[in-house]
C-alpha positions in Angstrom: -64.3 -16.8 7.5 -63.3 -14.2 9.8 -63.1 -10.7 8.6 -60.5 -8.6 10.1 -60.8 -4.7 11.5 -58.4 -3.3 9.0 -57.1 0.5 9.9 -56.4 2.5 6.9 -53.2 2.4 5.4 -50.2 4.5 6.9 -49.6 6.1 3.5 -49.3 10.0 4.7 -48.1 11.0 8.1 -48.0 8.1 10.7 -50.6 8.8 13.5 -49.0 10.7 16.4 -47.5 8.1 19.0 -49.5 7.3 22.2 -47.7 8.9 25.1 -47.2 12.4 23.2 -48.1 15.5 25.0 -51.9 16.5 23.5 -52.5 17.7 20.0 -53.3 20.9 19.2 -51.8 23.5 17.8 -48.7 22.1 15.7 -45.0 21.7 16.8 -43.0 25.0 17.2 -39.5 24.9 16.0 -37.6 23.7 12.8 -35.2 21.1 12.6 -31.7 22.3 13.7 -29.7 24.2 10.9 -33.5 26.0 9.6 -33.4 30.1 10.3 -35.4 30.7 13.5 -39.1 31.8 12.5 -38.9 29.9 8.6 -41.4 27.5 8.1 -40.5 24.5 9.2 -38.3 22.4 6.4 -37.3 18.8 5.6 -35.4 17.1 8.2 -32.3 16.5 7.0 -31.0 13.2 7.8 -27.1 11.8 7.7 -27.0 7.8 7.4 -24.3 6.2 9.7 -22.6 3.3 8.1 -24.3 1.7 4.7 -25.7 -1.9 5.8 -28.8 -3.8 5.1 -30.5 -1.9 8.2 -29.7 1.2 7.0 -31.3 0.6 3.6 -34.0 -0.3 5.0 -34.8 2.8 7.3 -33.7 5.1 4.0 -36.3 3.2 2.0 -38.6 3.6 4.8 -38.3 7.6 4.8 -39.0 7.2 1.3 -42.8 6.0 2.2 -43.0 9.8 3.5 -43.3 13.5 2.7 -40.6 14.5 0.5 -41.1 17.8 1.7 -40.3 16.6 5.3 -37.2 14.3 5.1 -34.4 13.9 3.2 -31.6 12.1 2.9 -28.6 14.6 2.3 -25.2 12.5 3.2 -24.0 8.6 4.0 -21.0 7.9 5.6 -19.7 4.0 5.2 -15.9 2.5 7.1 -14.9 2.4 2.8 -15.4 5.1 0.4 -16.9 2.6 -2.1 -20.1 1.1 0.1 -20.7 4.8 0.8 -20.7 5.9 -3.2 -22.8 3.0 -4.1 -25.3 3.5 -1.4 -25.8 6.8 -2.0 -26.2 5.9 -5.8 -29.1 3.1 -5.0 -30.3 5.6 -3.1 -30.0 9.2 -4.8 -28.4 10.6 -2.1 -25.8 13.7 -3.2 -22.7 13.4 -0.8 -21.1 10.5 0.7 -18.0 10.1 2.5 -15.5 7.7 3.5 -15.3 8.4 7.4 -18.0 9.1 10.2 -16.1 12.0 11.0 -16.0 13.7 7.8 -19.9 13.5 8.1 -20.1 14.9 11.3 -18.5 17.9 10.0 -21.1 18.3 6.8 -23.6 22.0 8.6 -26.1 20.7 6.0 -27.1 17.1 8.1 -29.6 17.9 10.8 -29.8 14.5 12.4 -27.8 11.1 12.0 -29.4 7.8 11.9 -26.6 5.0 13.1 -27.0 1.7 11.7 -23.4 0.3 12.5 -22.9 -2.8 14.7 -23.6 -2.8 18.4 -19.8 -2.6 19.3 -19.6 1.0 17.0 -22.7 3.0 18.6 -21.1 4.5 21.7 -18.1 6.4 19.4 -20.4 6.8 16.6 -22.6 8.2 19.2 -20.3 10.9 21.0 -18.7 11.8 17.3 -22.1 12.5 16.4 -23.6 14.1 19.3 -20.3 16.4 20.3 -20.9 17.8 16.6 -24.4 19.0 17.5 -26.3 16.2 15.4 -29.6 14.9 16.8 -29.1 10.8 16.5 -31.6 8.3 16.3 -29.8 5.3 17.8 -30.4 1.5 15.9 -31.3 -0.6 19.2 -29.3 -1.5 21.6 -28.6 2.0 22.3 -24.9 0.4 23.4 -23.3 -2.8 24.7 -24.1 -2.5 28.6 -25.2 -0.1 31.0 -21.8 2.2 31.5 -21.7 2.6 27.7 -25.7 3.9 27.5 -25.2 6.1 30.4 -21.9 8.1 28.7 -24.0 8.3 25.3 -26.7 9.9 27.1 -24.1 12.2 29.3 -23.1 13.1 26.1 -26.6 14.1 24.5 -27.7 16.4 28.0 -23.9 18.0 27.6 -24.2 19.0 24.1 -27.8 19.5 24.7 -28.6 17.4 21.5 -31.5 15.0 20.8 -31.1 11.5 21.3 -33.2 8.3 21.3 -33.1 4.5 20.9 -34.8 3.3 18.0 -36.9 0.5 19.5 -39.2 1.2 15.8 -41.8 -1.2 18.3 -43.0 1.3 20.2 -44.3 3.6 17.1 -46.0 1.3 15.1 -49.7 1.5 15.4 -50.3 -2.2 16.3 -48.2 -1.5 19.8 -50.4 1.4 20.5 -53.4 -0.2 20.4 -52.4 -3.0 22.8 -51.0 0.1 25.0 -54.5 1.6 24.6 -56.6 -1.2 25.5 -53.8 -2.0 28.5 -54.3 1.7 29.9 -58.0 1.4 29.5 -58.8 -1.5 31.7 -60.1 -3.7 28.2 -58.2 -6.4 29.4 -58.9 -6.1 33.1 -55.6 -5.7 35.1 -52.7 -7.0 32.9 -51.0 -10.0 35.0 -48.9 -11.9 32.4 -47.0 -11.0 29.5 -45.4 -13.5 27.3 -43.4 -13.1 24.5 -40.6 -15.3 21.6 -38.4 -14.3 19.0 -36.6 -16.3 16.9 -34.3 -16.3 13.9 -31.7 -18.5 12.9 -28.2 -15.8 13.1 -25.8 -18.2 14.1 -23.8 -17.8 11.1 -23.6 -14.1 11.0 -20.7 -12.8 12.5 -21.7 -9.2 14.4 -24.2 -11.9 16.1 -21.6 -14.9 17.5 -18.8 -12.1 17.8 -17.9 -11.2 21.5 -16.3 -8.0 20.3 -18.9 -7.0 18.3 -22.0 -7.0 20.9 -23.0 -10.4 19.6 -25.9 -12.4 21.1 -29.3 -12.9 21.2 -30.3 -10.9 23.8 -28.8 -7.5 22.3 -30.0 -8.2 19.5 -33.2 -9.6 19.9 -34.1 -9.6 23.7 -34.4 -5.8 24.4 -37.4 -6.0 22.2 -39.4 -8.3 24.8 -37.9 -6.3 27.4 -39.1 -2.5 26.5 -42.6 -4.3 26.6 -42.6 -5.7 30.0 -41.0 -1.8 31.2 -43.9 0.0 29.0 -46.8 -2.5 29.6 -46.0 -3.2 33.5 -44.3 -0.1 34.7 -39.9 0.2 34.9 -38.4 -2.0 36.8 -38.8 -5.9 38.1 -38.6 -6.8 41.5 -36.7 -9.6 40.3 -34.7 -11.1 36.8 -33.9 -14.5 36.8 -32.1 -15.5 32.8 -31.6 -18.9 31.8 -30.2 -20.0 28.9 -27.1 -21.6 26.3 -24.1 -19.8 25.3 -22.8 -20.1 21.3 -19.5 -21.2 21.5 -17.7 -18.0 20.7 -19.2 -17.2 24.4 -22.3 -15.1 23.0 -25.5 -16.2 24.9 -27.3 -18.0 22.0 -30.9 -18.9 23.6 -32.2 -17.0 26.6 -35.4 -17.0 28.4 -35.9 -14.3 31.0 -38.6 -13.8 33.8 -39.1 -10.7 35.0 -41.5 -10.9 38.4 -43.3 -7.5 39.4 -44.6 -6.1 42.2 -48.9 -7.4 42.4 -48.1 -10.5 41.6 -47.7 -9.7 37.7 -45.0 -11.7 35.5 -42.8 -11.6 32.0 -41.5 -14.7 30.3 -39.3 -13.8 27.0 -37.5 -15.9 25.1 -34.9 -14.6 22.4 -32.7 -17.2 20.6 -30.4 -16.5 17.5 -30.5 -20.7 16.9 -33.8 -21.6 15.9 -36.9 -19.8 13.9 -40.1 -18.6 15.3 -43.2 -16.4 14.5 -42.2 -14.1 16.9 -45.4 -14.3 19.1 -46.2 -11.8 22.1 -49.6 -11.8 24.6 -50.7 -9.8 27.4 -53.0 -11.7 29.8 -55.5 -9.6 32.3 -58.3 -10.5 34.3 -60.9 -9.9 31.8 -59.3 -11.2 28.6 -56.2 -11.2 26.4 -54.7 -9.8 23.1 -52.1 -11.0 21.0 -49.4 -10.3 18.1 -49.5 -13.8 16.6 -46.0 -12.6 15.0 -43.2 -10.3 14.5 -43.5 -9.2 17.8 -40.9 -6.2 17.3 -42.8 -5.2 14.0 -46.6 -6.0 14.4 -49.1 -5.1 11.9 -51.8 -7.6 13.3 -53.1 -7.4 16.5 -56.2 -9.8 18.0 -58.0 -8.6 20.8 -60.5 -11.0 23.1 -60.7 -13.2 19.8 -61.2 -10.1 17.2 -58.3 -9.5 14.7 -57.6 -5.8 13.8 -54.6 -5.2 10.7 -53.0 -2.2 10.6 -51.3 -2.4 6.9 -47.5 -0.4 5.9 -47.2 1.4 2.6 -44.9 -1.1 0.2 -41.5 -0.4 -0.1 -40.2 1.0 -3.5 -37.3 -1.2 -3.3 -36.4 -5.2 -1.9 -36.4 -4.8 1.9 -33.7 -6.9 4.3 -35.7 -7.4 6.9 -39.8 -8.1 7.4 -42.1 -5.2 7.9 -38.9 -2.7 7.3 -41.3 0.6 6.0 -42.7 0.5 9.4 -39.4 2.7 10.3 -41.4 5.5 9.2 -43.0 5.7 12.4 -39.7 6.4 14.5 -38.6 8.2 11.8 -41.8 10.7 11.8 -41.0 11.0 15.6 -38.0 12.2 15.8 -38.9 14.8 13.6 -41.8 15.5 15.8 -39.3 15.7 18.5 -37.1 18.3 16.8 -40.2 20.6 15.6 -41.0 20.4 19.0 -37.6 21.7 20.7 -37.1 18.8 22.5 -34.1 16.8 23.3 -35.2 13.1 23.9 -38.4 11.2 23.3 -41.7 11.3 25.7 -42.3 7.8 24.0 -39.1 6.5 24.3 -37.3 8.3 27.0 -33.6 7.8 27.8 -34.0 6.8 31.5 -36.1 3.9 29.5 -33.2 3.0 27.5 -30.9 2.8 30.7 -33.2 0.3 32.9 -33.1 -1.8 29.4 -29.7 -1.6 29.3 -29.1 -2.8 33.3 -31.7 -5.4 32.9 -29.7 -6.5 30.0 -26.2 -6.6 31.9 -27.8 -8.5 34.3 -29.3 -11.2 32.7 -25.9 -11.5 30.6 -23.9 -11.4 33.7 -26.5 -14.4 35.3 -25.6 -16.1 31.8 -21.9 -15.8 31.9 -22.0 -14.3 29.0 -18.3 -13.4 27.8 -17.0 -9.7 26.9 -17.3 -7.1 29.0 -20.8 -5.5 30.0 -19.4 -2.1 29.6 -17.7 -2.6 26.1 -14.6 -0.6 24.9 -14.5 2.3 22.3 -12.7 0.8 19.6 -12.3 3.4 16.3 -14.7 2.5 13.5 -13.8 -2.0 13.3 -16.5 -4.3 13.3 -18.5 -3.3 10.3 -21.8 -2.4 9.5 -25.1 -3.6 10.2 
């Protein structure tokens, strides 16, 4: 039997994300709120809207420091989801209204885990308050609505970032690694399929909500083929079925790039799959034989390498969810460090995902409008 390369356990900090500036000395700064000069403190985090995602990432901060996060306040659209959140959760405040939140001087930094339809006001309320936000993928339905959330962050001068948790887990920097190192030769085709049966849940087959596959699920292929091939295609071509409600509902995308190199992604919110990705070169392959957006195993010209999470202290929602530790780290990386978006996930990133969306929605016919509209806080929580 095959015995896998296992990397230790992420039980302490997570290792520092490929693409960071060099270690050496440690971060200056303190989270925002922390006297200049102090030590640096927890990061304080606010929890926007009280869903199964947003259990998940608080149970995921809970695999960390103590003495480096906390969760100090949850807002929730009703009183009542916010008060027994925060009770399954032992966090002290909770409030009613995102608003009400915004105003609390003791939350450093939101994390906004509402439906796709709610992140661009969530987002400015946030922002325009002076609160760092860490963004629950897509960073907003269509192009127009990510550029004014990201206006928003440079006017207030305020951190943001999309969490595409991918791009932190140790798995996806490996295959990063051994792409930038020439192990695989030069990479030439990237494939990539995710699957889950959503038809029946409404923020997915709801126009008005951002439903669809591809915003919920294709972005994920996407930010590979950007980080693994370099920005932009030369060309998108989408095919695919809409859900009757007008919300594309199985979608494969190829994305041609300039030296002959190629993406095929398939997303689809109507069947099940394992969620397989590979990246092909001249001199070999490697391969997330699942949970593409999530990987903890990785297999490299035929070797397997595991990189296990720390269990979670409480039932997750969704597979591999203490791996949200690693964006979660980041972020407060990012504010130790002074700095205003991600070098790992940078925000011109998040607006070429964003137009690459649009436009394979638009090729798709895909019903709603690319831009979105504000709306107040209707639609619910993820």
């Amino acid at each position: 039997m095959e015995e896998p390369e296992s990397h230790p356990e992420s039980g302490g900090n997570p290792p520092r994300p490929c693409g960071e500036p060099p270690t050496g000395d440690p971060p200056k700064g303190n989270p925002p709120g922390d006297p200049p000069g102090a030590p640096p403190g927890p990061t304080r985090w606010g929890i926007c809207a009280a869903g199964k995602i947003s259990h998940d990432f608080v149970v995921a901060l809970g695999t960390l420091e103590p003495e480096e996060h906390q969760v100090v306040a949850v807002a929730a659209q009703e009183i009542s989801r916010a008060e027994a959140f925060a009770k399954r959760h032992g966090v002290k405040r909770f409030y009613g209204s995102y608003r009400e939140m915004a105003a609390d001087p003791e939350v450093a930094v939101v994390y906004v885990g509402t439906v796709n339809s709610q992140h661009l006001p969530a987002g400015r309320l946030f922002l325009a308050a002076g609160k760092a936000v860490l963004m629950e993928k897509p960073m907003a339905v269509g192009a127009r609505q990510v550029r004014e959330l990201v206006a928003a962050a440079r006017q207030h001068g305020v951190f943001l970032m999309e969490g595409f948790w991918t791009r932190f887990f140790p798995a996806w920097q490996r295959l990063q690694a051994l792409a930038r190192e020439g192990a695989l030769g030069d990479p030439k085709f990237l494939r990539g399929s995710l699957a889950f049966p959503m038809q029946n849940v409404e923020r997915l087959r709801e126009p008005r909500l951002g439903g669809g596959a591809l915003l919920d699920l294709g972005g994920y292929g996407l930010q590979m083929a950007v980080a693994l091939f370099g920005g932009a295609p030369q060309r998108l071509h989408a095919q695919g079925c809409l859900h009757p409600t007008g919300v594309d509902e199985t979608v494969t995308l190829t994305l041609d790039y300039a030296g002959n190199r190629q993406a095929v992604l398939s997303c689809s919110m109507a069947a099940e799959l394992p969620g397989g990705a590979a990246l092909g070169g001249t001199r070999g392959w490697a391969e997330f034989p699942s949970h593409m957006q999530c990987p903890t195993e990785l297999r490299v010209l035929g070797r397997r390498e595991v990189f296990p999470l720390p269990p979670p202290a409480q039932p997750l929602n969704f597979p591999h969810g203490t791996g949200m530790r690693f964006e979660a780290q980041h972020v407060r990386e990012c504010l130790l460090g002074g700095l205003t978006e991600s070098p790992v996930m940078p925000l011109a990133e998040s607006e070429l995902i964003a137009r690459l969306l649009d436009e394979a929605r638009g090729q798709l016919g895909v019903l709603g409008e690319l831009g979105g509209e504000e709306g107040g806080q209707e639609g619910g929580e993820e």
